[in-house]
C-alpha positions as CSV (number, residue, x, y, z in Angstrom):
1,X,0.0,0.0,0.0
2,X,1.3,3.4,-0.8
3,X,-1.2,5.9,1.2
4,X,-3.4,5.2,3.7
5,X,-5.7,8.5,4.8
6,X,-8.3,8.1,7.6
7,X,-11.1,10.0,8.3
8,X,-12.8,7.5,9.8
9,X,-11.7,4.8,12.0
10,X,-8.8,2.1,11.4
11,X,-8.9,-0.7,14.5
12,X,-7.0,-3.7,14.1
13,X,-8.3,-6.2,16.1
14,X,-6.2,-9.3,17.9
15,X,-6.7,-12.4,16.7
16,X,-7.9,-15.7,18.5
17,X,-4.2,-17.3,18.7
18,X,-1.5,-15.0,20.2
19,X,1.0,-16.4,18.0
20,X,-0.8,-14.9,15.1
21,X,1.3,-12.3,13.6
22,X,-0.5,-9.7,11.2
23,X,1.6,-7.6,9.0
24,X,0.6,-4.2,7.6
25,X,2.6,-1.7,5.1
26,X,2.1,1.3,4.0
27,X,4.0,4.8,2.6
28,X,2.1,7.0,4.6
29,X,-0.7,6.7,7.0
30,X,-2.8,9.9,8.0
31,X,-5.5,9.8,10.6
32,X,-7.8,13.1,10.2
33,X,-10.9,13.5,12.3
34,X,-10.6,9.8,12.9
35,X,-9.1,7.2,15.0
36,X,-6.5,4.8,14.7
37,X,-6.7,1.7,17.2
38,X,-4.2,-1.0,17.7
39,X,-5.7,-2.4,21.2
40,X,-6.7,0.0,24.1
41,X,-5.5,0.5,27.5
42,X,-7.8,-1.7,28.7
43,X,-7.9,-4.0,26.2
44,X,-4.5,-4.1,24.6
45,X,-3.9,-6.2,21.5
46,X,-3.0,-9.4,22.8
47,X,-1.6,-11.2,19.5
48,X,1.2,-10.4,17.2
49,X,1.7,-6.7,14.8
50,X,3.8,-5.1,12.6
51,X,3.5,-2.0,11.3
52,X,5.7,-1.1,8.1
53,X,6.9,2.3,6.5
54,X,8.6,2.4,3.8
55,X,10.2,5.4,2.2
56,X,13.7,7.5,1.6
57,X,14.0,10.9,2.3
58,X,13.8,12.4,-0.9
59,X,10.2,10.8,-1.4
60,X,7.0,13.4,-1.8
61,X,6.2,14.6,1.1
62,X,2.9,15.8,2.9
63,X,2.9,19.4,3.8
64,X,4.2,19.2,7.6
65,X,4.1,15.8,8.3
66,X,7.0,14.8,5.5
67,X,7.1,11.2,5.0
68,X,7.8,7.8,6.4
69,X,4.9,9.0,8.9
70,X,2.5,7.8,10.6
71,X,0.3,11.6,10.9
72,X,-2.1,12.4,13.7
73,X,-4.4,15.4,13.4
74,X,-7.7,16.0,14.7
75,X,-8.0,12.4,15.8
76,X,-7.2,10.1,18.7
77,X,-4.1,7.2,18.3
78,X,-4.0,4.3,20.4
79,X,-0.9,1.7,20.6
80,X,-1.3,-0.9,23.1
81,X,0.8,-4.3,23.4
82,X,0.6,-6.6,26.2
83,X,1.9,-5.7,29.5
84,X,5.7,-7.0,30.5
85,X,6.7,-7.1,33.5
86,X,9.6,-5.1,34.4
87,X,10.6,-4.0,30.8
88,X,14.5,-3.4,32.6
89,X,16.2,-4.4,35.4
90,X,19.8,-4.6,36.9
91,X,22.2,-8.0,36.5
92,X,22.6,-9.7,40.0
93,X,26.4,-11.0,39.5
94,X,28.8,-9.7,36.7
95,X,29.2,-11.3,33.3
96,X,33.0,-11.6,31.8
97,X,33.7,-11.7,27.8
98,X,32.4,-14.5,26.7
99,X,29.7,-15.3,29.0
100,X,26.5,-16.9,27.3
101,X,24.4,-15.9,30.5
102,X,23.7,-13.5,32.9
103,X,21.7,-13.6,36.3
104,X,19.1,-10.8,37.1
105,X,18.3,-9.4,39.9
106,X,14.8,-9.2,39.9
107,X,11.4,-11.7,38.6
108,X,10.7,-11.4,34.8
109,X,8.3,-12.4,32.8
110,X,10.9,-12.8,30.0
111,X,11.2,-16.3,27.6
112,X,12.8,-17.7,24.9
113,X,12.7,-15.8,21.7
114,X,12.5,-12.4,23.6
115,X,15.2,-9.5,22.3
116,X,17.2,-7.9,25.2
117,X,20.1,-5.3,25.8
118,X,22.5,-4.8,28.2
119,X,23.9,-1.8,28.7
120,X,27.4,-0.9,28.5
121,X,29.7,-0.9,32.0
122,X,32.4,1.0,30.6
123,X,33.3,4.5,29.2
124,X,32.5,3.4,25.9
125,X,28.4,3.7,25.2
126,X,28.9,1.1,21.9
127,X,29.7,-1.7,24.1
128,X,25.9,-2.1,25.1
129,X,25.0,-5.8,23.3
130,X,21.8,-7.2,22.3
131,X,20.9,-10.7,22.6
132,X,17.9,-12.8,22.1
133,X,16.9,-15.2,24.8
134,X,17.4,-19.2,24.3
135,X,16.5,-20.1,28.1
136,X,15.3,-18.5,31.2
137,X,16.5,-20.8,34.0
138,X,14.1,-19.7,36.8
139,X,15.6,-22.0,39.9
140,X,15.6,-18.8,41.9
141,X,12.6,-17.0,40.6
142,X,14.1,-13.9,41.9
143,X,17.4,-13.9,40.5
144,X,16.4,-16.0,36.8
145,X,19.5,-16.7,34.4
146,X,18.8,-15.3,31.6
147,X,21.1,-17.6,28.2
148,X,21.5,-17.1,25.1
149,X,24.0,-18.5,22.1
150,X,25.8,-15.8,21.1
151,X,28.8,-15.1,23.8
152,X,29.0,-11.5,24.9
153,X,32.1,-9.6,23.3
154,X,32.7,-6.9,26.4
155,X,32.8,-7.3,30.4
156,X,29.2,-6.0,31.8
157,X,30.2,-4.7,35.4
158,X,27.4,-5.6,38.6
159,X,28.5,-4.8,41.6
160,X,27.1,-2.7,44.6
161,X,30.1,-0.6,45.6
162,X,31.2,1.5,48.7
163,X,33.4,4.9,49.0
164,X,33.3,6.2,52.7
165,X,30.2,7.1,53.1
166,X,28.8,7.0,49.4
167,X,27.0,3.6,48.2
168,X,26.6,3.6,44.5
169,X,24.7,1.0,42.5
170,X,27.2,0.5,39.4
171,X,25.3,-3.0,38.3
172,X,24.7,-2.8,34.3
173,X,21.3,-2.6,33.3
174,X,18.6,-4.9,31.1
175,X,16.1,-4.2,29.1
176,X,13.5,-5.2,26.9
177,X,12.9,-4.8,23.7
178,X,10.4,-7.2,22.4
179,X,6.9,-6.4,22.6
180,X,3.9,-8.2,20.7
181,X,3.1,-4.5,18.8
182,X,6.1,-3.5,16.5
183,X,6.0,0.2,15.2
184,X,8.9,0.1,12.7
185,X,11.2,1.3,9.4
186,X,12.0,-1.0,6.7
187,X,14.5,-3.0,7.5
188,X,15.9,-3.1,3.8
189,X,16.6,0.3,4.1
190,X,16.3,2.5,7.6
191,X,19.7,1.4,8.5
192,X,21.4,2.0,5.4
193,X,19.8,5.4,4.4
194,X,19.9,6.2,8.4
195,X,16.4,7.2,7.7
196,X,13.9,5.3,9.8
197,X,9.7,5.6,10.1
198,X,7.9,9.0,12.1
199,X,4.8,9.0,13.8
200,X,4.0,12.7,14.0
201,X,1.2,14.3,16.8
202,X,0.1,17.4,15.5
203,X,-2.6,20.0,16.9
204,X,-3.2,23.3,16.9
205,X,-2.2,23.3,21.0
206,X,-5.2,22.7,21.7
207,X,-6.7,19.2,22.8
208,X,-8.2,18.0,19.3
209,X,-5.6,15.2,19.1
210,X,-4.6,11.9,21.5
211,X,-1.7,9.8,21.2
212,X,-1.7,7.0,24.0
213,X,1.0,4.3,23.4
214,X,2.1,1.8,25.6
215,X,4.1,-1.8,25.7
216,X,5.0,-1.4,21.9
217,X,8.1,-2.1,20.1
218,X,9.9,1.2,17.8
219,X,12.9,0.1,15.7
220,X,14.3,1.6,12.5
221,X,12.9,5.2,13.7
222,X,13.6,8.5,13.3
């Protein structure tokens, strides 16, 4: 699909089986005077989404929105994927080069399949690494081990540390980054063209637009 322009409403509903996954692509999408629904906040959309935009920066625009957009004006956008619980936490122990595990320090509700990052311990911010989960060994509920089969290529630092009478938690952080809802780019060409998908809330600052997102995935953005 090139162009999508609402002035009525677009609600995707979840299917049956939360394995189903429903693709959608687009150009453009503009909600005016309409709504655009993708679960609620009571009723979040409970099976599997992706929402495509494909486009390069010279491509036509629309007049303030540009392109690669998902528009909002004079209508109401809701985003909701299932709830995960936490979407970060802190690593219990530290994990050296090489490691294809770390422990948490806190319950997930993470499993196999799920996306993660861990943050970077060092000076350098390019030595956070992302992994995808092949086991969640949940012997201590509390403090899960969380595997996977590619072995991490820096040092992630988790300790709790003391300097007179400063304590400072310096234990590397986790988070998620899978959710059942994915907002994204094209992947065949966001990261090349460093150009990645928009969604765009604009009113006249006023209250004739609503934007309420919450537990979705964003990659290949901005």
């Amino acid at each position: 699909m090139q162009a999508l322009f609402v002035f009525g409403s677009l609600i995707f509903l979840p299917d049956s089986d939360p394995n189903h996954h429903r693709t959608f692509d687009a150009r453009y999408i503009f909600v005016d005077h309409g709504r655009m629904e993708v679960g609620t906040e009571e009723d979040p959309y409970t099976s599997k989404i992706t929402i495509t935009l494909h486009g390069k920066i010279d491509d036509p625009y629309l007049p303030i929105y540009g392109n690669k957009v998902l528009g909002v004006r004079h209508a109401t956008l809701d985003m909701h994927g299932i709830k995960r619980e936490p979407t970060w936490t802190l690593m219990k122990t530290t994990a050296d080069v090489g490691a294809t595990q770390i422990q948490l320090d806190a319950k997930v509700d993470w499993v196999a399949g799920d996306v993660i990052a861990i943050a970077s311990t060092s000076f350098d911010p390019r030595e956070a690494e992302k992994r995808t989960i092949t086991e969640v060994d949940n012997s201590d509920v509390n403090a899960p081990i969380i595997k996977f089969s590619d072995s991490l290529e820096y040092k992630h630092f988790a300790k709790i540390q003391t300097f007179g009478t400063d304590t400072i938690d310096t234990r590397a952080e986790v988070g998620l980054l899978s959710r059942n809802v994915v907002f994204r780019g094209d992947p065949e060409t966001s990261v090349e063209n460093e150009y990645g998908a928009t969604i765009f809330i604009h009113s006249a600052g006023d209250d004739s637009v609503v934007a309420r997102l919450s537990y979705i995935e964003c990659t290949h953005v901005g």
